[in-house]
C-alpha positions in Angstrom: -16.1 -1.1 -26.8 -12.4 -0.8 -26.2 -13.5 0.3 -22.5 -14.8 -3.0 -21.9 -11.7 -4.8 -22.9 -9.8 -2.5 -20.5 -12.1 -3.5 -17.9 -11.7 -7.6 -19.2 -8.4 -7.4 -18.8 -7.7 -5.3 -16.3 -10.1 -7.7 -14.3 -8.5 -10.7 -15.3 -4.5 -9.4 -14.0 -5.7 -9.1 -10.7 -7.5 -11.9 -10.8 -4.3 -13.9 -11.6 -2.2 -11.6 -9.2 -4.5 -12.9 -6.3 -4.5 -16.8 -7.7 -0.5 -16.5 -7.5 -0.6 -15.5 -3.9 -3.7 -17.5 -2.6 -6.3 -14.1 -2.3 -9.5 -13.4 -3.1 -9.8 -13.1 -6.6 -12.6 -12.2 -7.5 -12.5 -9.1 -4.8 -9.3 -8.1 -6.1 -9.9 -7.9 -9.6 -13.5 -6.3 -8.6 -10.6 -3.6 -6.8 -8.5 -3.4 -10.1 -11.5 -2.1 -11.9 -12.6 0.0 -9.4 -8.9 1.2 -9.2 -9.0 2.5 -13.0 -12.4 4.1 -12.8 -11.0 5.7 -9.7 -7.9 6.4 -11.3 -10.0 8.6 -13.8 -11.6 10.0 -11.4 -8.5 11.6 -10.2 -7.9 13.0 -13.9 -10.5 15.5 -13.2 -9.7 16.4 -9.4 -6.0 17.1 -10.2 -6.2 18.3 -13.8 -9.0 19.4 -15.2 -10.8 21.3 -12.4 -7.8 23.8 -11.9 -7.7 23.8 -15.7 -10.9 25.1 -15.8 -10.6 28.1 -13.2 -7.5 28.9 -15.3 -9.4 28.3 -19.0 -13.2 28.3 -17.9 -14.5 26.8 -21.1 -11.9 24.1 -21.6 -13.9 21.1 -20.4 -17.6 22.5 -22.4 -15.3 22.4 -25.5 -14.1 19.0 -24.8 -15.9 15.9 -26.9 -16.4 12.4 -25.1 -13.8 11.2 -26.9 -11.7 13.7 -25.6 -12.5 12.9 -22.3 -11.7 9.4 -23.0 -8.3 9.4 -24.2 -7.4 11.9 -21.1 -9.1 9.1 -18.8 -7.8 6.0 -19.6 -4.0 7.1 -19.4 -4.5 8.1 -15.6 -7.1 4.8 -15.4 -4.3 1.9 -16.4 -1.9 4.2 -14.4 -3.4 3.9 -11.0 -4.0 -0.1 -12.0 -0.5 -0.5 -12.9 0.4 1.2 -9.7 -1.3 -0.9 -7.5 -0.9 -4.2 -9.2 2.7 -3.0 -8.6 2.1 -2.4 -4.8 0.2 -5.5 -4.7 2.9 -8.1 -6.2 5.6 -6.1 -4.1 3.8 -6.6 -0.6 2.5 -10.3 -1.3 6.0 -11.4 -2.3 7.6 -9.8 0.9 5.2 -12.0 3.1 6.3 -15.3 1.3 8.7 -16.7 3.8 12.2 -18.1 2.5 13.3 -21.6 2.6 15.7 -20.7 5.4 12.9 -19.9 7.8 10.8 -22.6 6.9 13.4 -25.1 7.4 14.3 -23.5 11.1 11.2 -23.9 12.3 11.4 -27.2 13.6 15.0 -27.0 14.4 15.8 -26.3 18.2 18.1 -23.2 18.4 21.7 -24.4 19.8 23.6 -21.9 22.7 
């Protein structure tokens, strides 16, 4: 249950993220989701696989529940990370009021 409020909200940042700066939202907030399971994903690639050449029975020991308070650390991580990314490249390409008021301007040698 408290998975699927993750997801919920999760969902609905991006979704805001990409209202703010005139994107998809939907396909970004589908990404922010993706980005957290991914982002657990990469739990067991970086931690727990070389964990379990060095203790071989650490991950057969381990309960669901285990697994899940290991994942979702790494999950809102990699979200945060990117939502990060994301707000700092979209407000980069918002042009300032200086440039939008030379544009019609002719330049004077």
């Amino acid at each position: 249950m408290l998975g699927l409020l993750f997801i919920y909200f999760i969902g609905k940042y991006f979704y805001e993220l990409a209202k703010e700066f005139g994107k998809s939202q939907w396909g970004f907030a589908i990404a922010g989701v993706a980005t957290y399971y991914l982002g657990g994903a990469l739990l067991y690639f970086v931690v727990l696989v070389p964990l379990m050449f060095i203790i071989p029975d650490t991950i057969e020991n381990m309960d669901d529940r285990d697994h899940g308070f290991l994942i979702v650390p790494f999950g809102i991580g990699a979200c945060f990370l990117l939502y990060y990314l994301l707000k700092k490249r979209w407000h980069k390409e918002i042009p300032s009021p200086e440039t939008i008021d030379a544009i019609g301007r002719e330049e004077e040698n």
